[in-house]
C-alpha positions as a Markdown table, in Angstrom:
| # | Residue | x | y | z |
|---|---|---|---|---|
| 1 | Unk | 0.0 | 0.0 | 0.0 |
| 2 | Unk | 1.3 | 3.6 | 0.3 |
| 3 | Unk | 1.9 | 3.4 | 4.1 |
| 4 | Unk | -0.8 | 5.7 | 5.0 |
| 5 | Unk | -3.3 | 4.5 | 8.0 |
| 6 | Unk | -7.1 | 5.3 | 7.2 |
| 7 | Unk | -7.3 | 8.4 | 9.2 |
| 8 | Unk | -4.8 | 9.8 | 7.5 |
| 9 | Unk | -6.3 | 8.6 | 4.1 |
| 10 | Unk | -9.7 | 10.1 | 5.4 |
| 11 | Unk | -8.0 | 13.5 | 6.1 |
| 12 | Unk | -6.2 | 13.3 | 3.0 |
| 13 | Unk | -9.6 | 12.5 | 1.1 |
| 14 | Unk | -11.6 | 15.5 | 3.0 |
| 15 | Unk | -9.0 | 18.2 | 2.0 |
| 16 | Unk | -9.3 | 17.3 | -1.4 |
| 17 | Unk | -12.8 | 17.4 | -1.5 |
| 18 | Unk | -12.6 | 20.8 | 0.0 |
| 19 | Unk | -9.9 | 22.1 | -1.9 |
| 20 | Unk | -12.1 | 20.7 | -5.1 |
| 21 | Unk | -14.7 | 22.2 | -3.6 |
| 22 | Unk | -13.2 | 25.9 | -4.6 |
| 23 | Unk | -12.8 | 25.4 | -8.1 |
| 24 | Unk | -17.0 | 25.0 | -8.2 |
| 25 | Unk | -18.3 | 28.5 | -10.7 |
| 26 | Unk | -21.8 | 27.5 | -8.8 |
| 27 | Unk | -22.7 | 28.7 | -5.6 |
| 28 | Unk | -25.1 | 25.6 | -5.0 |
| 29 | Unk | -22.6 | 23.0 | -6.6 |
| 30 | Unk | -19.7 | 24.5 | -4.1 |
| 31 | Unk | -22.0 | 24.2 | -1.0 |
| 32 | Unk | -22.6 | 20.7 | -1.7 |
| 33 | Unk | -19.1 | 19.2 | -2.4 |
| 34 | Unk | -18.1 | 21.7 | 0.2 |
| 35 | Unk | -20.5 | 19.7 | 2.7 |
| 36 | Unk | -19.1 | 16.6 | 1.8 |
| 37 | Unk | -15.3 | 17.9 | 2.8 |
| 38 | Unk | -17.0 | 19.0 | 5.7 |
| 39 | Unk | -18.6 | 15.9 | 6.7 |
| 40 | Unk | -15.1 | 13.9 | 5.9 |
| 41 | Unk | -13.6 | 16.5 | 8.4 |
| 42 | Unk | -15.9 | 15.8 | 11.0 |
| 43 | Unk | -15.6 | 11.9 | 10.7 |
| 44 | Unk | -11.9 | 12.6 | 10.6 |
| 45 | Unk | -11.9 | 14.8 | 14.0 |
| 46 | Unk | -13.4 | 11.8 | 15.4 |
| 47 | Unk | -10.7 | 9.7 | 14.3 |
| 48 | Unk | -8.2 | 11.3 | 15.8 |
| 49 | Unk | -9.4 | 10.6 | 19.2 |
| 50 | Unk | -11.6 | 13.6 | 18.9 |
| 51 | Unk | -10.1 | 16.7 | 18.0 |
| 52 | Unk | -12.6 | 19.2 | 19.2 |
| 53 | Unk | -11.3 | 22.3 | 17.3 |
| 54 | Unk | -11.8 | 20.1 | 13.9 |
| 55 | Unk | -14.9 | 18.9 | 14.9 |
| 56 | Unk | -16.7 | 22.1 | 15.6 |
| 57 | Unk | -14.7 | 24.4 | 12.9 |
| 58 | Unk | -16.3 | 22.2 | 10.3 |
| 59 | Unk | -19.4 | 21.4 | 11.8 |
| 60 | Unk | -20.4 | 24.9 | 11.5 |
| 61 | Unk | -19.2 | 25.4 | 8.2 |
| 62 | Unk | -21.4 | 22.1 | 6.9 |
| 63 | Unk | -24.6 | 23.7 | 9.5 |
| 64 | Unk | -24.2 | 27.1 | 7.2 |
| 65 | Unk | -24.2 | 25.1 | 4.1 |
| 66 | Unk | -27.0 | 23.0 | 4.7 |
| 67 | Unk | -28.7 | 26.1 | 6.1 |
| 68 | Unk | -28.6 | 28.1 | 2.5 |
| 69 | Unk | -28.5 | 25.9 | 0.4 |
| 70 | Unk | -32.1 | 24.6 | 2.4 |
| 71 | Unk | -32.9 | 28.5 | 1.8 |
| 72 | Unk | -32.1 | 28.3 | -1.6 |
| 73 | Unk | -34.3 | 25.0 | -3.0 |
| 74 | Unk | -37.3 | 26.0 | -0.7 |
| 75 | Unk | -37.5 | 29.0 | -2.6 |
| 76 | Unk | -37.2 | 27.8 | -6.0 |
């Protein structure tokens, strides 16, 4: 393998999702796979014996997502 444990493949994976994520032209499409970094963050925080500051940092970033882009498609 590449010598890598799965929390570090998971961390790996969740800043390339979010660094992805920034490349997105589309507000709604960069919410979403922003979200998804997020969410690998979070899962990640708790792998490392939970790191709090990881944890909550992202947490709140994937609660304002969710919370516009909910905005967004009950409007349209």
């Amino acid at each position: 393998m590449l010598g890598i444990t799965l929390t570090e493949a998971v961390g790996y994976l969740a800043s390339l999702v979010l660094m992805i994520s920034f490349l997105m032209k589309n507000i709604n499409t960069l919410r979403i796979v922003n979200s998804t970094g997020c969410l690998l963050f979070v899962i990640y925080g708790f792998m490392l014996a939970t790191s709090w500051p990881i944890i909550i940092s992202n947490a709140f970033i994937l609660g304002v997502n969710i919370f516009y882009l909910t905005k967004h498609f009950r409007a349209n």
